[in-house]
C-alpha positions in Angstrom: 70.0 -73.3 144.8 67.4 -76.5 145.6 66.2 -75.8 149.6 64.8 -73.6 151.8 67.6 -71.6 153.4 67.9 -70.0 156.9 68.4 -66.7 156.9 71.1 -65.7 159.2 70.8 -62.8 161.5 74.5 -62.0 161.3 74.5 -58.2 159.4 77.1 -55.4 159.1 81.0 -55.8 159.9 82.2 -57.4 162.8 85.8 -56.9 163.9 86.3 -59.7 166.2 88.6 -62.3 165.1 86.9 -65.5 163.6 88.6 -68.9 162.8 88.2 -72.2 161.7 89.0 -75.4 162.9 91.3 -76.5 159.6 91.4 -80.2 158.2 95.0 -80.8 159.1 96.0 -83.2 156.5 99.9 -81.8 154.7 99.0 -83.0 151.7 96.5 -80.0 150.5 99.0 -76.8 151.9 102.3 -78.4 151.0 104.5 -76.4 148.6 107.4 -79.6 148.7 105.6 -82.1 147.3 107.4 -83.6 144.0 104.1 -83.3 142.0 102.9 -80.0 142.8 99.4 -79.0 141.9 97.6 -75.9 142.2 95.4 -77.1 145.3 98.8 -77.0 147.5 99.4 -73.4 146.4 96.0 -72.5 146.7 96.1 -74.1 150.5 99.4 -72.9 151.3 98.1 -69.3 150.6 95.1 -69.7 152.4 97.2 -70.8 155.1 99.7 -68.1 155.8 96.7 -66.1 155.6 95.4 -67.5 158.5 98.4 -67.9 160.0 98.9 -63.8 159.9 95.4 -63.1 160.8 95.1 -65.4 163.6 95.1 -62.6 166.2 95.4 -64.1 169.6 94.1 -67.4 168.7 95.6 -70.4 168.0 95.7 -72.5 164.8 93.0 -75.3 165.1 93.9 -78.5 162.9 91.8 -81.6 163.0 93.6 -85.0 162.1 93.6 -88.6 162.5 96.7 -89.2 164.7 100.2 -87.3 166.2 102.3 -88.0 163.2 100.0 -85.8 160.1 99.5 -83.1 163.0 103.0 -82.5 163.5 103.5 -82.1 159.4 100.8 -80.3 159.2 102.0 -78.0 162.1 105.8 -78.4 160.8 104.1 -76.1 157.4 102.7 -73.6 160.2 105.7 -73.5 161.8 107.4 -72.4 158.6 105.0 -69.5 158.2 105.5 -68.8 161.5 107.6 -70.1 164.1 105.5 -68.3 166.5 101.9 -69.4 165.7 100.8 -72.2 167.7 98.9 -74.7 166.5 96.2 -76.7 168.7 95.8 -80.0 167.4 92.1 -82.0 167.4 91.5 -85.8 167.0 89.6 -86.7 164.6 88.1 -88.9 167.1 87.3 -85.5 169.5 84.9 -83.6 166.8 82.7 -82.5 169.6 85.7 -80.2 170.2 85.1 -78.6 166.8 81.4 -76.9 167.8 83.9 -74.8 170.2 84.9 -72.6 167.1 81.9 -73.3 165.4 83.2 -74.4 161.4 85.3 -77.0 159.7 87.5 -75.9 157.1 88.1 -78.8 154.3 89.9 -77.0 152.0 88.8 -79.5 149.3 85.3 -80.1 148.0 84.2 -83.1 150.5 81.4 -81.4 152.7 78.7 -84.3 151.6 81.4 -86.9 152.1 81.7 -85.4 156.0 78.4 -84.3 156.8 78.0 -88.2 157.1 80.6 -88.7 159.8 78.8 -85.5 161.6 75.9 -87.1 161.9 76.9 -88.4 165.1 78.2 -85.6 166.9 74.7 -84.1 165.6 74.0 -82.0 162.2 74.2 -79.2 163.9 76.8 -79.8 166.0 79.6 -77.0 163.8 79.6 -76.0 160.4 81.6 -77.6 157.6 83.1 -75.5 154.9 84.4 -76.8 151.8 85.7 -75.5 148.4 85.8 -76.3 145.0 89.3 -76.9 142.7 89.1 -79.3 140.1 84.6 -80.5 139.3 85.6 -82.8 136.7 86.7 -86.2 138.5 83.9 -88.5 139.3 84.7 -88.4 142.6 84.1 -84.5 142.6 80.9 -84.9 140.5 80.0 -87.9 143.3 80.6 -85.0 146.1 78.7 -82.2 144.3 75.6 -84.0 143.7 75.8 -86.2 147.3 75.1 -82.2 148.5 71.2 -82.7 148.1 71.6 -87.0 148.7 73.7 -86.2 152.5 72.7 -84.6 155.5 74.1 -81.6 154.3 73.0 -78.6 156.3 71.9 -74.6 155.2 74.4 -73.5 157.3 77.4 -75.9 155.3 79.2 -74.0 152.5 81.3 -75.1 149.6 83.1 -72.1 148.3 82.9 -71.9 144.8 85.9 -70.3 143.3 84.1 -68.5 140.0 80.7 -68.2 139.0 81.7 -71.0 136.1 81.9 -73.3 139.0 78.1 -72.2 140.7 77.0 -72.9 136.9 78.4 -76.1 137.0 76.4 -77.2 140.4 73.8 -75.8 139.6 73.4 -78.3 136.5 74.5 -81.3 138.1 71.9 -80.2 141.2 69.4 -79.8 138.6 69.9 -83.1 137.1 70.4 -85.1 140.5 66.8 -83.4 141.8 65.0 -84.5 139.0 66.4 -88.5 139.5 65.8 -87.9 143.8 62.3 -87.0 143.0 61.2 -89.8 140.3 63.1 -92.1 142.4 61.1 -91.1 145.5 57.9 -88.3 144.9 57.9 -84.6 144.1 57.2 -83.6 147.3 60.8 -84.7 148.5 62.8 -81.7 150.7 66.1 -81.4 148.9 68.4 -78.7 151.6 71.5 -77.6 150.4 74.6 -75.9 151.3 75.7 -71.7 150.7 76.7 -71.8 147.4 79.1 -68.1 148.2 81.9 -66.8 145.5 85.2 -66.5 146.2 87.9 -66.4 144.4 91.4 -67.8 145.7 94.0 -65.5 146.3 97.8 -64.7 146.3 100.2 -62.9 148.3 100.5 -59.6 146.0 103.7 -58.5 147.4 105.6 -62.3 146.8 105.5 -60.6 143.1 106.6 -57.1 143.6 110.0 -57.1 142.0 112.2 -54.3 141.6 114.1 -53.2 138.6 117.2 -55.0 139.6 115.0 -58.1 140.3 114.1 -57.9 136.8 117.4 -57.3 135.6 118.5 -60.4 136.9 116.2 -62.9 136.4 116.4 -62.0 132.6 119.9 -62.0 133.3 119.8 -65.6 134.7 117.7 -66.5 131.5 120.5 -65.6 129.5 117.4 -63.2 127.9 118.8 -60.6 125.2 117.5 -56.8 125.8 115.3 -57.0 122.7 113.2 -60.1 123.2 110.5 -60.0 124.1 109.5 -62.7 126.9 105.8 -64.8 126.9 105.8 -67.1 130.2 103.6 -69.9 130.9 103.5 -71.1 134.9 102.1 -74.7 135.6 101.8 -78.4 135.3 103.6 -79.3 131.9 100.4 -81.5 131.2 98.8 -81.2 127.8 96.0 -83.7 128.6 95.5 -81.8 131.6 95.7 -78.6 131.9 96.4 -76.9 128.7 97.0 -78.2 125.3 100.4 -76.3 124.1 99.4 -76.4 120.6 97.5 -72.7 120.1 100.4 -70.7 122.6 103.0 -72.3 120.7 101.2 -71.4 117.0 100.1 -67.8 118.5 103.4 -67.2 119.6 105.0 -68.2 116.1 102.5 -66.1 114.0 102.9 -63.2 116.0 106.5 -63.0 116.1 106.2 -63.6 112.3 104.2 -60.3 112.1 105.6 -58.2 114.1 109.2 -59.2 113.5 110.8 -59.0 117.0 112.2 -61.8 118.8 110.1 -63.5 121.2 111.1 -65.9 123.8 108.6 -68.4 125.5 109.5 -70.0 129.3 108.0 -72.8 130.0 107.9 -72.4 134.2 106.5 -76.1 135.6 107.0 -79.7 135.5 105.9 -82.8 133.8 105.3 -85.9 134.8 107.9 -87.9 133.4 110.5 -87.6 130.6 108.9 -88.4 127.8 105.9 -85.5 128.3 108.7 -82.8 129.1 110.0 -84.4 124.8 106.5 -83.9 123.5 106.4 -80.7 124.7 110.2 -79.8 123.3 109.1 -81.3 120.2 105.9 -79.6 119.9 107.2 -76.5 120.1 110.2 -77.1 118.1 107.8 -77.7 115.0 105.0 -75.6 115.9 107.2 -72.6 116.6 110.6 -72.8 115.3 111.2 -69.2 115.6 110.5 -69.0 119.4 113.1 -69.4 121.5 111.8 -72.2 124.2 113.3 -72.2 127.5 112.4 -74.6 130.5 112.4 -73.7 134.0 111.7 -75.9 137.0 108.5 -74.4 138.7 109.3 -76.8 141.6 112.3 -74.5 142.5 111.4 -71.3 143.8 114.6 -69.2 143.1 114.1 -70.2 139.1 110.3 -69.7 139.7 111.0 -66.2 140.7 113.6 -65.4 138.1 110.8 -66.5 135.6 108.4 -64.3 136.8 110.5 -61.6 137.0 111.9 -61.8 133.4 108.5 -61.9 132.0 106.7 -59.6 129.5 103.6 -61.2 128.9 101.9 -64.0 130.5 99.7 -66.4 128.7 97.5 -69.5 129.4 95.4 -71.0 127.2 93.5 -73.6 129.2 90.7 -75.2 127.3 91.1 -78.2 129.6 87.3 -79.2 132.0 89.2 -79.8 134.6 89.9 -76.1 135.3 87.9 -74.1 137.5 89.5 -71.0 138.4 93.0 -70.7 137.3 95.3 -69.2 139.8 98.4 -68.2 137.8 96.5 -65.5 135.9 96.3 -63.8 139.4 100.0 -64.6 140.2 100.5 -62.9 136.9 98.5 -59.9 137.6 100.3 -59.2 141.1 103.4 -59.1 138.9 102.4 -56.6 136.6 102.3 -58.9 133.3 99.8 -57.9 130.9 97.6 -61.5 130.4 96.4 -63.5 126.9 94.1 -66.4 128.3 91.1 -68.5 126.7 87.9 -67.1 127.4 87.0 -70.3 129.6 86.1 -71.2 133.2 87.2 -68.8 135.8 89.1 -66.4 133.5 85.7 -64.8 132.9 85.5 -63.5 136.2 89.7 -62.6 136.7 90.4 -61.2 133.5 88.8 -58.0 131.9 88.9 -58.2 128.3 91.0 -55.4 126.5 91.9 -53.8 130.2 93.7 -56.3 132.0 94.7 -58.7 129.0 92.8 -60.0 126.3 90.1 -62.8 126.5 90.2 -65.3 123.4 87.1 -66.9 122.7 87.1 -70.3 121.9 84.5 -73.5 121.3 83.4 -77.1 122.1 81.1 -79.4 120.9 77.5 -78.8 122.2 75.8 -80.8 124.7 75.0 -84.8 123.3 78.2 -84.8 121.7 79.9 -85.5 124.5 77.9 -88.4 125.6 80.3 -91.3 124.8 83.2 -89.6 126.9 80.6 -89.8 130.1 79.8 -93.6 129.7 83.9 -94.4 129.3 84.6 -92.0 132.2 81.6 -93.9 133.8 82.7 -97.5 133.6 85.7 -96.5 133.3 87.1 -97.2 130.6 88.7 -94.1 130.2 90.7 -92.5 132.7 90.4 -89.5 134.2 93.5 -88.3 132.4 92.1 -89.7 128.7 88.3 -88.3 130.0 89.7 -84.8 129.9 92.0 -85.4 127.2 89.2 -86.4 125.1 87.2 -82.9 125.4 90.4 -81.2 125.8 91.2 -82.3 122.2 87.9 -80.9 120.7 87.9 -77.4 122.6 89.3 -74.7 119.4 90.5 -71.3 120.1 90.3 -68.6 118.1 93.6 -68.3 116.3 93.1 -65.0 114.7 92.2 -63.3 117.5 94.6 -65.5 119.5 97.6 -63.9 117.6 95.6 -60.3 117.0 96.1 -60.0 120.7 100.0 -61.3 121.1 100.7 -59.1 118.3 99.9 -56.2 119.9 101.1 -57.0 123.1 104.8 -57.8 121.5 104.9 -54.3 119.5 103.9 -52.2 122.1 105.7 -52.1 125.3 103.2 -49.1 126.2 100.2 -51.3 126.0 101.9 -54.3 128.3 102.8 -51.3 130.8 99.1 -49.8 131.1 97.8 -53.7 131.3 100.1 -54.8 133.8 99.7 -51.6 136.0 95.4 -52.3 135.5 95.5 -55.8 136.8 98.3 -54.9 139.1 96.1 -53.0 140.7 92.7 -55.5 140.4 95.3 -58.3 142.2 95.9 -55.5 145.2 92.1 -54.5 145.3 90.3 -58.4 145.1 93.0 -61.1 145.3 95.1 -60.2 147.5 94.9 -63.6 150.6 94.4 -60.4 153.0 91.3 -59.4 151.3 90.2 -62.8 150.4 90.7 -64.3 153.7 88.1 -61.8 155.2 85.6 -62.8 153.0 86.3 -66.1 154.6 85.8 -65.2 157.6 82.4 -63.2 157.0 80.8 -66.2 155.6 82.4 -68.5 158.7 80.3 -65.7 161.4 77.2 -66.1 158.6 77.7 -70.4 158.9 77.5 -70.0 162.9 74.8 -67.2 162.8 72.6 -69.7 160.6 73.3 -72.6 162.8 73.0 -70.5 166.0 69.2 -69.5 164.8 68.6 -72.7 163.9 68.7 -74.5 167.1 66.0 -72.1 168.5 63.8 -72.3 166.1 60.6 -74.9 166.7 60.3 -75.8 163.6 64.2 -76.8 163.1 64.4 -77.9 166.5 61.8 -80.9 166.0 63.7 -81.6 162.5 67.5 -82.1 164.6 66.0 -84.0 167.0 64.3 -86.5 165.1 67.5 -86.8 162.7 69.5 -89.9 162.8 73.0 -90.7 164.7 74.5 -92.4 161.4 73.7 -93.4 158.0 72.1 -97.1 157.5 75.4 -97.8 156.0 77.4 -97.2 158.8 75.3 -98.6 161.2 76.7 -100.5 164.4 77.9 -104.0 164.1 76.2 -105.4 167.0 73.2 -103.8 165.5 73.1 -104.6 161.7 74.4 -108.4 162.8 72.9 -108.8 166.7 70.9 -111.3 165.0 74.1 -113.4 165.1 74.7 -114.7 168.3 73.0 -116.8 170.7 72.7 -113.8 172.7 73.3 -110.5 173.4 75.9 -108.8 176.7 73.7 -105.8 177.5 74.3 -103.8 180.7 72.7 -106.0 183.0 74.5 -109.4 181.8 75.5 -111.3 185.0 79.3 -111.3 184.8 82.1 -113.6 187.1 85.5 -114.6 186.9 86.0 -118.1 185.3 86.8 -121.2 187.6 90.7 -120.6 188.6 91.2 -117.2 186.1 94.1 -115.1 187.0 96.2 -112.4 186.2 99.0 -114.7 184.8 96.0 -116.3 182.7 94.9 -112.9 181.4 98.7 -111.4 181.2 99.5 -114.5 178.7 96.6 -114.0 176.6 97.2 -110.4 176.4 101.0 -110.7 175.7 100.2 -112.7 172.6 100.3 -112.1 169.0 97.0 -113.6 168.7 95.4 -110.8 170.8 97.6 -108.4 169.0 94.3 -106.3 167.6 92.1 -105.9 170.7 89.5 -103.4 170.6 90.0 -102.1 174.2 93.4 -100.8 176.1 95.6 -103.4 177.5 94.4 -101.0 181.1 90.7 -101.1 180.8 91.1 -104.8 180.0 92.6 -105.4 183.2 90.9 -102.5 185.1 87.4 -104.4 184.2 89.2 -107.7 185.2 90.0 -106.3 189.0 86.2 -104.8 189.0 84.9 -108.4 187.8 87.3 -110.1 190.6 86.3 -107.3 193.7 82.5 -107.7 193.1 80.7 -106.4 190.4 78.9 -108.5 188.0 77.4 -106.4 185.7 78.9 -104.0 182.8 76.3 -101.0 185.2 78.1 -100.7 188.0 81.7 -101.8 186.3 81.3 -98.6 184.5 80.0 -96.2 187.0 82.7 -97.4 189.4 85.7 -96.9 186.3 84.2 -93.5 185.2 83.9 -95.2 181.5 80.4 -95.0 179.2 78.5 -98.9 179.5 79.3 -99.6 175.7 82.9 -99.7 176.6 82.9 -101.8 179.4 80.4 -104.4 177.1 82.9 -104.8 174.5 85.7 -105.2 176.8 83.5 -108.0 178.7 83.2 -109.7 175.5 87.1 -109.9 174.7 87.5 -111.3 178.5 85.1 -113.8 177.9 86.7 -114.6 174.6 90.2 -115.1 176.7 88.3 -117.4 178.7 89.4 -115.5 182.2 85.1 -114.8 182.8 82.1 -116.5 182.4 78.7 -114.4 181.2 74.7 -115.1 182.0 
């Protein structure tokens, strides 16, 4: 990628346990939420891994106040109702450098490298990673990685190599505009780039013959049908358009003759999404037997999984980057038919674990319009990838070549399922996953670690700023408002005939509901002012509290009108 990197001197294995501090926000690692996506399973896995390979360290969560800790730690707790969980302010980020790395578990390292900036660049580490790239907020995120103080020792996990592809575009793109906009000999740094996949808990989908029995059972699944499964978001705009499974499914029952089932294992949005997709498949393949299962409910999730004989996904959808449920399936044993698209590439071997199908979309220039209305909105996000959704064709013959075979030959679903069985045990599996993690979080530190003692970077974090010109002070950006300005030395005294009661009144009220300082600094400052000091200097030096607070607290006494300034 765009940047001069710093090599770190971190080489070989290391056996010591290494953590991260973990942005504690519920919403990205909770499994309850009413619409599920694959970002909370992908974050709930990553955290039980952490949770079991937290050694004798606690979990770290950063978060803006008591109330998201405690559901944050409430998940942990549910893990593990022995892990403890440590919990950071968001307001405390020097407390991060301690461990060394912030997790984000979403793609948002530009959008904090900002807010670092006054702690100091190199202050920790922040680690990100990639789900969905499509969103203009993701796209606005990817390319603020050469715009924001991003750092060579910052990494945003890319899940597959279709995803490093992807920034590596949009990187090239946003360099060329950075350096007509402002000379070729602009420095353009950005963050580790590393692969690695998600993962999944192989043994959640070891299930026993009886297992297998039931769930079929539970199904109400005859002996002789054969069972395709589909596990997701029931959202054809986005995330796969049913159309091809449904058609594939048809012809190949057609040509092989045997019964075929399809479960439907997810949830849609609303009513009338969960009809289109009843409907579609009642025309589309009248000869499959459709059955719905909530995917929400992990009893019928399981019995799904285990009554499966094939498991197939067809994204063609942009907003996929990875594609988790083909690993799920995989763990299980289920032979796989997915589109030859996005991180499938990299998960699914062609003709050993599955079958790839190939599949097409308009080149680039074509898709032009869809950027402007996405742009200026016009088109939603949903509609955006709707749009190229709708134009991205699959290859039906091979499409139903490859269910064919899989339906006629229970021999060929056992060899595939045992082959990626195996490749889900060897490279998926959280335990694995989650050292690779860790490796890169040691590589993070060692490249910041080497950083700070080298001249060269040393005179670059030095000179950097404390915060971006958009978030620069108030009292800075409009000091040329007032008359004048309260600086440490302004001579401070109590106003003719100010008093507690005066103060107590103006603090009780309403009107004084949103004070910038505690109601015990503003009356701690108050005694100081009344005992002798008359300056914010020695106020603060005698209170133990930095001068800035003390100023700003002046400023609301002498807006109650209980002291004078100058």
């Amino acid at each position: 990628m765009i940047g001069a990197h710093i090599q770190s001197p971190h080489r070989g294995p290391v056996t010591e346990t290494c953590t991260a501090v973990i942005r504690a926000h519920a919403d990205g690692y909770d499994m309850a939420k009413p619409a599920l996506m694959g970002r909370q399973a992908a974050g709930h896995g990553f955290l039980r891994a952490a949770v079991h390979a937290r050694g004798d360290q606690p979990i770290r969560g950063l978060s803006p106040n008591a109330d998201i800790a405690a559901g944050f730690d409430a998940i942990i707790k549910a893990i593990d109702p022995q892990a403890p969980f440590e919990w950071i302010k968001t307001a405390e980020p020097e407390r991060i450098g301690k461990t060394g790395v912030l997790y984000l578990a979403d793609i948002s390292v530009a959008s904090h490298a900002r807010a670092r900036l006054r702690t100091g660049v190199s202050a920790y580490s922040l680690c990100g990673v990639t789900h969905t790239t499509a969103s203009q907020v993701a796209m606005d995120e990817i390319a603020g990685l050469l715009r924001e103080p991003v750092m060579p020792w910052d990494a945003l996990i890319c899940t597959s190599t279709a995803v490093v592809e992807t920034i590596r575009r949009v990187h090239e793109a946003e360099a060329d505009y950075l350096r007509w906009r402002h000379g070729d000999t602009l420095r353009l740094d950005g963050p580790q780039l590393p692969v690695i996949p998600l993962g999944v808990h192989c043994a959640d989908f070891e299930f026993s013959d009886a297992q297998r029995t039931e769930g079929r059972s539970a199904l109400d699944l005859a002996p002789d049908e054969v069972v395709a499964l589909f596990v997701g978001r029931l959202v054809y705009h986005a995330k796969a358009h049913p159309h091809a499974m449904y058609r594939g499914l048809q012809l190949a029952a057609e040509r092989t003759g045997k019964r075929v089932a399809l479960i439907l294992c997810g949830w849609t949005p609303n009513d009338q999404i969960e009809q289109i997709f009843r409907s579609g498949a009642a025309q589309f393949a009248p000869d499959v037997r459709l059955i719905f299962v909530e995917g929400r409910d992990p009893p019928r999730r399981t019995n799904a999984w285990a009554a499966a004989d094939i498991f197939v996904t067809l994204a063609d959808n942009i907003q996929e980057t990875f594609g988790l449920t083909p690993i799920e399936a995989m763990a299980a044993g289920l032979p796989l038919v997915v589109t030859d698209w996005n991180g499938y590439r990299d998960t699914v071997r062609d003709g050993i674990d599955g079958f790839r199908i190939p599949t097409w979309a308009p080149e680039p220039g074509m898709g032009t319009p869809l950027a402007i209305g996405h742009e200026n909105r016009s088109l939603s996000y949903d509609r955006y990838c709707s749009f190229a959704s709708n134009t991205t064709a699959i290859d039906m013959a091979k499409l139903v070549d490859s269910l064919a075979a899989l339906i006629d030959s229970p021999a060929l679903r056992q060899t595939m399922g045992e082959a990626g069985r195996q490749r889900a045990r060897e490279l998926y599996d959280w335990a694995i996953v989650y050292r690779q993690y860790q490796d890169l979080w040691r590589d993070l530190n060692a490249r910041r670690r080497a950083a700070s003692s080298d001249p060269v970077w040393q005179n670059r974090l030095a000179a950097a700023p404390k915060s971006l010109s958009a978030n620069l002070d108030p009292f800075d950006v409009f000091g040329h408002y007032p008359t004048r300005q309260i600086t440490s030395a302004t001579p401070v005294a109590l106003a003719p005939g100010a008093n507690h009661a005066q103060l107590t009144a103006c603090l009780d009220h309403p009107l004084f509901g949103g004070a910038p300082s505690p109601r015990d600094l503003v009356l701690r400052v108050f005694d100081a002012v009344d005992t002798g000091d008359h300056s914010a200097t020695p106020i603060a030096t005698r209170l133990g509290i930095p001068v800035t607070g003390i100023g700003r607290t002046l400023g609301l006494l002498a807006k109650m009108g209980v002291v004078r300034l100058g």
